[in-house]
N, C-alpha and C positions, 0 to 999 in steps of 0.2 A: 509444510512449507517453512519450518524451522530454521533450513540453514540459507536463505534465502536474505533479501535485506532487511526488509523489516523484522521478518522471525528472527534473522540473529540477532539483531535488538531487541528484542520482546524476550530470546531465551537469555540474554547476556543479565537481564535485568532483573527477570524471577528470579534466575538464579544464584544474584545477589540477593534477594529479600530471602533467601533461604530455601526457595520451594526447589521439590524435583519436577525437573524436566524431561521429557520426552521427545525428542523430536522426527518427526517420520518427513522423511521428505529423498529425492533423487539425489544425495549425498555423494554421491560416485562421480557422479554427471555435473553437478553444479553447487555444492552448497561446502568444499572440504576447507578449504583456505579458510570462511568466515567464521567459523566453528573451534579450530582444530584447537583451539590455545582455552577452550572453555574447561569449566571444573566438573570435576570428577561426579557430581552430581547431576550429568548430562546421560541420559540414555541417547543413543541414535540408534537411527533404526534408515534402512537403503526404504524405500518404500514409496509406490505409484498407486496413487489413488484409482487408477484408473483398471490397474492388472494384479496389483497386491492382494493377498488373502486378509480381510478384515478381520474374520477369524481367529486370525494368528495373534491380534493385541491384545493386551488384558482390556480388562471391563472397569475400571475402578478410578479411571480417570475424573476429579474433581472439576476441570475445568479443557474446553477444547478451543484452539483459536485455529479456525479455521484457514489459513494463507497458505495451501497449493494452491496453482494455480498460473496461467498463463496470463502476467499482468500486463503486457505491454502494448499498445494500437498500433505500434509497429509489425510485433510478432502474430500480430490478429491479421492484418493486413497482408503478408507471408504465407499463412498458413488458418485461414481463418477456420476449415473446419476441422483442426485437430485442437483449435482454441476453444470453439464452442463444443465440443466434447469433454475436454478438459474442466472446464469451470462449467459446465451444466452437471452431466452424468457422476463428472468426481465430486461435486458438491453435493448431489442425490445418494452416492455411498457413504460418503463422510457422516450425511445426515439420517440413515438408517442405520449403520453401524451406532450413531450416538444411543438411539430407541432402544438397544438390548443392554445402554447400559444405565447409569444412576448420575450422569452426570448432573451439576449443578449450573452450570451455565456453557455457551457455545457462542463466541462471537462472531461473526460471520464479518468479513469488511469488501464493502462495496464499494463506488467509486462517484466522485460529483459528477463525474461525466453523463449520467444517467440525466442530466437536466438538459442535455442538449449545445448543442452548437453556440445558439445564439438564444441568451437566456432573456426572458419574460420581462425579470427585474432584479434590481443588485440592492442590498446585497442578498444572499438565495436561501431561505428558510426550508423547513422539511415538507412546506405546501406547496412551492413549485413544479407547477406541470412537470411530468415525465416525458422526456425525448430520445428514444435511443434509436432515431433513425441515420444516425450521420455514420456510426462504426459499428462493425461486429464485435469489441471489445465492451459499449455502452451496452449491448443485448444482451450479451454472456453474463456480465454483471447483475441486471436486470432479474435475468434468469433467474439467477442463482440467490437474489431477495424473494421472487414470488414463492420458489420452495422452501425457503427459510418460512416464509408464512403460511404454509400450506403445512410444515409441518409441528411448525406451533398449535396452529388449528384443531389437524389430525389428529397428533400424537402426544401433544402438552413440551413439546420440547422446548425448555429455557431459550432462548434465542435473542441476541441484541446483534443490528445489524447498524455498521456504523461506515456510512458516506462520505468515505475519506476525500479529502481534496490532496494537494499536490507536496505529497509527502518529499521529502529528499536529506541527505545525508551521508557520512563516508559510508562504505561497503555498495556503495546505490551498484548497479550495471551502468553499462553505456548504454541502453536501449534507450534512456531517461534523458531530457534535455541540460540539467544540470551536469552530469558526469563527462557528457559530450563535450560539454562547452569548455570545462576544465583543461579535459585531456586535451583537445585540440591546443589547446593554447599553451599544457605544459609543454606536447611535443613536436607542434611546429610553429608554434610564437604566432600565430594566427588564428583568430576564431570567425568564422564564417557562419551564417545563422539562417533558418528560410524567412524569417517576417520577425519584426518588431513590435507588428502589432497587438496578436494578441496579450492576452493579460491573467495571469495565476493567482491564487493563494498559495502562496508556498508556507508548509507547514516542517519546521526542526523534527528529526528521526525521533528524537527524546518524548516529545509533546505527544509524538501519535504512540506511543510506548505507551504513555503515560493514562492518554485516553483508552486504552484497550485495557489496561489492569482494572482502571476506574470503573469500568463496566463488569466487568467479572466479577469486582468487587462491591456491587452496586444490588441494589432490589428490581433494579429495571428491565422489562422484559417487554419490549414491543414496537411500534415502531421506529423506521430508522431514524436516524441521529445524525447531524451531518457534525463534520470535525476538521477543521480547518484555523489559521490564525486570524481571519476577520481581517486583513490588510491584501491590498491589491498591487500584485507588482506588473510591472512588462516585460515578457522578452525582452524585447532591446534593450532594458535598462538593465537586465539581471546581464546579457550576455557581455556590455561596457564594463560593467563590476568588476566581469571577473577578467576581460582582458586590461583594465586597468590595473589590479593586484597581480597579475603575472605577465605587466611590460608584453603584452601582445598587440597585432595589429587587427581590427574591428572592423567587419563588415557585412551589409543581410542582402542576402539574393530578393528579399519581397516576394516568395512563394509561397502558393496556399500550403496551411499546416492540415495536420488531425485534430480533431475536437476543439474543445469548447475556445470561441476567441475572447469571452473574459469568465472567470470564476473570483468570485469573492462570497466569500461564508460568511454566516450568519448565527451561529456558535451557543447562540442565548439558550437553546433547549440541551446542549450537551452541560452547560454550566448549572441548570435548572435541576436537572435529573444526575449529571454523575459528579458533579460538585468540580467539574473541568474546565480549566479555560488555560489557553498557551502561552508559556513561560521564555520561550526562546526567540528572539527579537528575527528578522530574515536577515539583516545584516552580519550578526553573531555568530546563526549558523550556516549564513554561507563560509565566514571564515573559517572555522571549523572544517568544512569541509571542504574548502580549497586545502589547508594545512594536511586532513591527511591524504589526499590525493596527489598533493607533493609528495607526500612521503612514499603512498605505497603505488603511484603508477606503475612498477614495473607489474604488478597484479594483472593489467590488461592489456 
Protein backbone atom coordinates (compact mmCIF):
# COMPACT_ATOMS: atom_id res chain seq x y z
CA UNK A 1 0.00 0.00 0.00
CA UNK A 2 3.06 2.30 -0.51
CA UNK A 3 1.81 4.44 -3.32
CA UNK A 4 -1.39 4.98 -1.70
CA UNK A 5 -1.98 8.29 0.79
CA UNK A 6 -0.55 7.44 3.73
CA UNK A 7 2.15 4.99 2.23
CA UNK A 8 3.39 7.84 0.11
CA UNK A 9 3.88 9.68 3.24
CA UNK A 10 5.42 7.03 5.18
CA UNK A 11 7.78 6.10 2.03
CA UNK A 12 8.43 9.96 1.20
CA UNK A 13 9.67 10.17 4.91
CA UNK A 14 12.00 6.87 5.38
CA UNK A 15 13.18 7.72 2.69
CA UNK A 16 14.36 10.99 3.79
CA UNK A 17 15.97 9.43 7.05
CA UNK A 18 17.89 7.36 4.70
CA UNK A 19 16.28 3.84 4.74
CA UNK A 20 15.44 1.75 1.42
CA UNK A 21 12.26 1.33 0.50
CA UNK A 22 10.10 -1.11 -0.97
CA UNK A 23 6.92 -0.66 -2.05
CA UNK A 24 4.37 -3.30 -3.37
CA UNK A 25 1.27 -2.07 -4.02
CA UNK A 26 -1.43 -1.76 -7.52
CA UNK A 27 0.95 1.01 -8.89
CA UNK A 28 -0.43 0.64 -12.38
CA UNK A 29 -4.04 1.17 -11.26
CA UNK A 30 -3.74 3.73 -8.56
CA UNK A 31 -0.58 4.74 -6.78
CA UNK A 32 1.78 6.41 -10.10
CA UNK A 33 1.22 10.24 -9.78
CA UNK A 34 2.15 10.06 -5.73
CA UNK A 35 5.24 8.23 -6.21
CA UNK A 36 6.66 9.20 -9.41
CA UNK A 37 9.06 12.15 -8.31
CA UNK A 38 10.58 9.89 -5.31
CA UNK A 39 14.43 9.02 -4.94
CA UNK A 40 16.20 6.56 -6.41
CA UNK A 41 16.28 4.70 -3.30
CA UNK A 42 12.57 3.53 -3.87
CA UNK A 43 12.17 -0.13 -5.14
CA UNK A 44 8.48 -0.50 -6.59
CA UNK A 45 7.09 -3.27 -7.18
CA UNK A 46 3.09 -3.71 -9.36
CA UNK A 47 1.87 -6.14 -6.67
CA UNK A 48 -1.80 -7.62 -5.29
CA UNK A 49 -1.97 -9.05 -2.11
CA UNK A 50 -4.57 -10.90 -3.10
CA UNK A 51 -3.22 -12.80 -6.54
CA UNK A 52 0.77 -11.82 -6.40
CA UNK A 53 3.35 -14.67 -5.85
CA UNK A 54 4.68 -13.94 -2.23
CA UNK A 55 7.39 -15.88 -3.22
CA UNK A 56 8.64 -13.70 -5.52
CA UNK A 57 9.88 -11.00 -2.59
CA UNK A 58 12.95 -11.28 -0.88
CA UNK A 59 13.04 -12.40 2.89
CA UNK A 60 15.22 -9.69 4.46
CA UNK A 61 12.86 -6.99 5.05
CA UNK A 62 13.62 -5.15 8.50
CA UNK A 63 10.47 -3.69 9.03
CA UNK A 64 6.72 -4.35 7.18
CA UNK A 65 3.81 -1.58 7.18
CA UNK A 66 1.19 -3.15 6.35
CA UNK A 67 -1.47 -0.39 4.31
CA UNK A 68 -3.01 -2.47 1.29
CA UNK A 69 -6.02 -2.45 1.47
CA UNK A 70 -9.65 -1.17 0.77
CA UNK A 71 -9.96 1.93 3.26
CA UNK A 72 -12.87 3.69 2.49
CA UNK A 73 -16.88 2.88 4.05
CA UNK A 74 -17.85 4.23 0.99
CA UNK A 75 -15.98 1.65 -1.14
CA UNK A 76 -17.17 -1.06 1.43
CA UNK A 77 -20.50 0.11 1.01
CA UNK A 78 -20.18 -0.48 -3.19
CA UNK A 79 -18.55 -3.55 -3.04
CA UNK A 80 -18.39 -4.79 0.34
CA UNK A 81 -17.44 -8.42 -0.40
CA UNK A 82 -14.45 -7.77 -2.45
CA UNK A 83 -13.58 -5.22 0.65
CA UNK A 84 -13.81 -7.97 2.99
CA UNK A 85 -11.55 -10.27 0.99
CA UNK A 86 -9.25 -7.66 0.53
CA UNK A 87 -8.47 -6.57 4.19
CA UNK A 88 -9.09 -10.14 5.67
CA UNK A 89 -7.44 -12.81 3.32
CA UNK A 90 -4.65 -10.13 2.05
CA UNK A 91 -3.93 -9.26 5.51
CA UNK A 92 -3.76 -13.39 6.18
CA UNK A 93 -0.97 -13.53 3.33
CA UNK A 94 0.91 -10.39 4.21
CA UNK A 95 0.95 -12.02 7.63
CA UNK A 96 2.22 -15.67 6.70
CA UNK A 97 4.40 -14.45 4.17
CA UNK A 98 5.97 -12.09 7.21
CA UNK A 99 6.52 -15.96 9.27
CA UNK A 100 9.22 -17.23 6.66
CA UNK A 101 10.94 -14.23 7.15
CA UNK A 102 13.19 -12.29 10.16
CA UNK A 103 11.38 -9.40 10.22
CA UNK A 104 11.63 -7.02 13.20
CA UNK A 105 8.51 -5.52 13.51
CA UNK A 106 5.01 -5.38 11.31
CA UNK A 107 2.63 -2.53 11.91
CA UNK A 108 -0.71 -3.24 11.02
CA UNK A 109 -3.27 0.16 11.21
CA UNK A 110 -6.58 -0.18 12.00
CA UNK A 111 -9.22 2.18 12.29
CA UNK A 112 -11.26 4.03 15.58
CA UNK A 113 -14.15 3.13 13.84
CA UNK A 114 -13.92 -0.16 15.37
CA UNK A 115 -15.62 1.52 18.66
CA UNK A 116 -18.88 2.05 17.01
CA UNK A 117 -21.34 4.46 15.84
CA UNK A 118 -22.29 5.95 18.97
CA UNK A 119 -19.40 5.66 21.48
CA UNK A 120 -19.77 4.67 25.29
CA UNK A 121 -17.63 7.67 26.39
CA UNK A 122 -15.44 10.70 25.07
CA UNK A 123 -12.82 11.03 25.11
CA UNK A 124 -12.08 6.86 23.89
CA UNK A 125 -9.11 4.94 25.46
CA UNK A 126 -7.93 1.37 24.08
CA UNK A 127 -10.78 -0.07 26.89
CA UNK A 128 -13.79 0.95 25.00
CA UNK A 129 -16.26 -1.72 24.02
CA UNK A 130 -15.85 -2.88 20.43
CA UNK A 131 -18.73 -2.15 17.87
CA UNK A 132 -18.36 -3.12 14.42
CA UNK A 133 -21.95 -3.61 13.77
CA UNK A 134 -22.92 -0.38 11.85
CA UNK A 135 -20.19 -1.01 8.52
CA UNK A 136 -18.61 -3.81 6.66
CA UNK A 137 -15.43 -1.41 6.66
CA UNK A 138 -15.42 -1.41 11.09
CA UNK A 139 -15.41 -5.60 10.55
CA UNK A 140 -12.75 -5.91 7.93
CA UNK A 141 -10.78 -3.90 10.16
CA UNK A 142 -11.61 -5.74 13.17
CA UNK A 143 -10.75 -8.87 11.20
CA UNK A 144 -7.75 -8.05 10.35
CA UNK A 145 -6.61 -7.00 14.38
CA UNK A 146 -7.91 -10.52 15.56
CA UNK A 147 -5.28 -12.26 13.05
CA UNK A 148 -2.81 -9.71 13.88
CA UNK A 149 -3.25 -11.35 17.44
CA UNK A 150 -3.65 -14.82 16.52
CA UNK A 151 -0.48 -14.52 14.85
CA UNK A 152 1.37 -12.87 17.48
CA UNK A 153 0.16 -15.80 19.65
CA UNK A 154 0.86 -18.43 17.04
CA UNK A 155 3.80 -17.68 15.46
CA UNK A 156 5.80 -14.77 17.77
CA UNK A 157 5.27 -12.25 15.13
CA UNK A 158 6.40 -8.67 16.27
CA UNK A 159 3.02 -6.93 15.70
CA UNK A 160 1.88 -3.28 16.75
CA UNK A 161 -1.52 -2.39 15.66
CA UNK A 162 -2.37 1.18 15.76
CA UNK A 163 -6.15 2.61 15.73
CA UNK A 164 -6.00 5.25 13.55
CA UNK A 165 -8.64 8.02 13.96
CA UNK A 166 -9.36 10.46 11.00
CA UNK A 167 -6.07 10.90 9.26
CA UNK A 168 -6.23 13.60 6.34
CA UNK A 169 -3.87 15.49 4.16
CA UNK A 170 -2.59 16.60 0.44
CA UNK A 171 -2.46 13.32 -1.80
CA UNK A 172 -5.89 12.12 0.34
CA UNK A 173 -8.54 10.53 -2.51
CA UNK A 174 -12.06 12.02 -2.79
CA UNK A 175 -13.47 8.94 -1.21
CA UNK A 176 -12.54 11.11 2.17
CA UNK A 177 -14.70 13.89 3.38
CA UNK A 178 -11.96 16.44 3.49
CA UNK A 179 -10.74 16.17 -0.09
CA UNK A 180 -14.57 16.29 -1.22
CA UNK A 181 -15.21 19.29 0.49
CA UNK A 182 -12.19 21.08 -0.91
CA UNK A 183 -12.67 20.14 -4.38
CA UNK A 184 -16.30 20.87 -4.55
CA UNK A 185 -15.61 24.27 -3.48
CA UNK A 186 -12.47 24.73 -5.66
CA UNK A 187 -14.51 23.71 -8.61
CA UNK A 188 -17.99 24.94 -8.33
CA UNK A 189 -17.67 27.67 -5.45
CA UNK A 190 -20.03 25.50 -3.54
CA UNK A 191 -19.81 23.02 -0.84
CA UNK A 192 -22.89 20.98 0.03
CA UNK A 193 -22.33 18.48 2.90
CA UNK A 194 -24.83 15.47 4.38
CA UNK A 195 -25.04 16.66 8.32
CA UNK A 196 -23.10 18.87 10.47
CA UNK A 197 -23.59 16.96 13.01
CA UNK A 198 -21.33 14.43 13.50
CA UNK A 199 -17.84 15.11 15.14
CA UNK A 200 -13.90 13.81 14.13
CA UNK A 201 -10.62 13.84 15.37
CA UNK A 202 -8.83 14.94 12.57
CA UNK A 203 -5.37 13.94 12.82
CA UNK A 204 -2.23 16.00 10.15
CA UNK A 205 -0.75 13.23 7.47
CA UNK A 206 2.75 14.08 9.24
CA UNK A 207 1.71 13.07 12.83
CA UNK A 208 0.27 9.62 11.58
CA UNK A 209 3.73 9.19 9.73
CA UNK A 210 5.26 10.01 12.67
CA UNK A 211 3.26 7.62 14.80
CA UNK A 212 4.08 4.66 12.61
CA UNK A 213 8.09 5.09 12.46
CA UNK A 214 7.57 5.66 16.43
CA UNK A 215 6.31 2.21 16.67
CA UNK A 216 8.75 0.37 14.36
CA UNK A 217 11.14 2.17 16.21
CA UNK A 218 9.75 1.20 19.57
CA UNK A 219 10.20 -2.00 21.98
CA UNK A 220 6.38 -2.20 21.89
CA UNK A 221 4.61 -5.23 20.77
CA UNK A 222 0.97 -5.81 21.77
CA UNK A 223 -2.09 -4.35 22.13
CA UNK A 224 -3.56 -1.69 20.11
CA UNK A 225 -2.75 1.80 20.48
CA UNK A 226 -5.12 4.33 19.37
CA UNK A 227 -3.47 7.54 17.48
CA UNK A 228 -5.39 10.43 16.91
CA UNK A 229 -4.93 14.53 17.96
CA UNK A 230 -7.09 14.47 21.21
CA UNK A 231 -9.17 17.52 19.81
CA UNK A 232 -12.88 17.25 18.59
CA UNK A 233 -14.01 18.93 15.40
CA UNK A 234 -17.60 18.99 13.54
CA UNK A 235 -18.57 18.56 10.17
CA UNK A 236 -20.06 21.60 9.69
CA UNK A 237 -17.55 23.45 11.24
CA UNK A 238 -14.66 21.81 9.14
CA UNK A 239 -16.94 22.04 5.89
CA UNK A 240 -17.56 26.51 6.74
CA UNK A 241 -13.49 26.47 7.22
CA UNK A 242 -13.05 25.48 4.14
CA UNK A 243 -15.72 27.23 2.07
CA UNK A 244 -14.75 30.26 4.09
CA UNK A 245 -10.89 30.01 2.73
CA UNK A 246 -12.12 29.43 -0.88
CA UNK A 247 -14.99 32.35 -0.96
CA UNK A 248 -17.64 29.32 -1.46
CA UNK A 249 -21.25 29.16 -0.74
CA UNK A 250 -22.15 26.62 2.36
CA UNK A 251 -24.79 24.24 2.75
CA UNK A 252 -25.89 20.57 4.65
CA UNK A 253 -28.70 18.47 3.29
CA UNK A 254 -28.93 16.88 7.27
CA UNK A 255 -28.62 13.30 5.96
CA UNK A 256 -27.63 10.18 7.85
CA UNK A 257 -23.71 9.61 7.41
CA UNK A 258 -21.38 6.33 7.73
CA UNK A 259 -19.94 5.74 11.01
CA UNK A 260 -19.05 7.04 14.07
CA UNK A 261 -21.22 10.53 14.91
CA UNK A 262 -18.29 11.74 17.25
CA UNK A 263 -14.68 10.37 17.64
CA UNK A 264 -12.21 11.93 20.02
CA UNK A 265 -8.89 10.04 21.17
CA UNK A 266 -7.50 9.53 23.92
CA UNK A 267 -3.70 9.48 22.89
CA UNK A 268 -2.18 9.12 26.68
CA UNK A 269 -1.02 5.09 25.97
CA UNK A 270 0.49 6.12 22.45
CA UNK A 271 2.55 8.87 24.33
CA UNK A 272 3.26 6.37 27.33
CA UNK A 273 4.62 3.44 25.05
CA UNK A 274 6.09 5.20 21.82
CA UNK A 275 7.08 8.52 23.23
CA UNK A 276 4.12 10.12 20.67
CA UNK A 277 1.98 12.83 20.81
CA UNK A 278 0.68 15.28 17.70
CA UNK A 279 2.45 18.14 16.61
CA UNK A 280 0.29 19.58 13.96
CA UNK A 281 -2.41 21.99 15.06
CA UNK A 282 -6.15 20.94 12.69
CA UNK A 283 -6.17 24.47 11.68
CA UNK A 284 -2.50 24.37 10.23
CA UNK A 285 -3.10 21.38 8.56
CA UNK A 286 -6.19 21.96 7.02
CA UNK A 287 -4.25 24.95 5.37
CA UNK A 288 -1.75 22.99 4.12
CA UNK A 289 -4.05 20.99 2.65
CA UNK A 290 -6.30 23.30 1.11
CA UNK A 291 -2.80 24.97 -0.43
CA UNK A 292 -2.08 21.97 -2.25
CA UNK A 293 -5.15 20.85 -3.40
CA UNK A 294 -5.36 24.35 -4.98
CA UNK A 295 -2.43 23.61 -6.51
CA UNK A 296 -2.75 20.07 -7.68
CA UNK A 297 -6.68 19.71 -8.45
CA UNK A 298 -6.29 19.08 -11.96
CA UNK A 299 -4.96 15.47 -10.15
CA UNK A 300 -8.79 14.59 -9.97
Amino acid sequence: GGAGFIGSHLSEKLLSLGAEVTILDLISVVGKDKIKNFSENLDRHDFDILKSDFKELPDDFDYIFHLAGVTSAYEFQKNPDFGLKTNVDGTKNVLEYATKTNVKKIIFPSTAFVYGKYPKYIPIDEKHPIDVSDNFYSLSKKLGEDLCKNFVESNGLPIVILRLFTTFGPRQTKDYFIPTVILQAIKSGKVEIWSEKPKRDFLYITDTVDAMIRSADSDYIGKPVNIGSGSEVSIGEVGRLIADQLNAEFSSLEKDVLGPMRLLCDYSLAKRLLGWEPKVSFSDGLSKTIEWFSKNHHLY
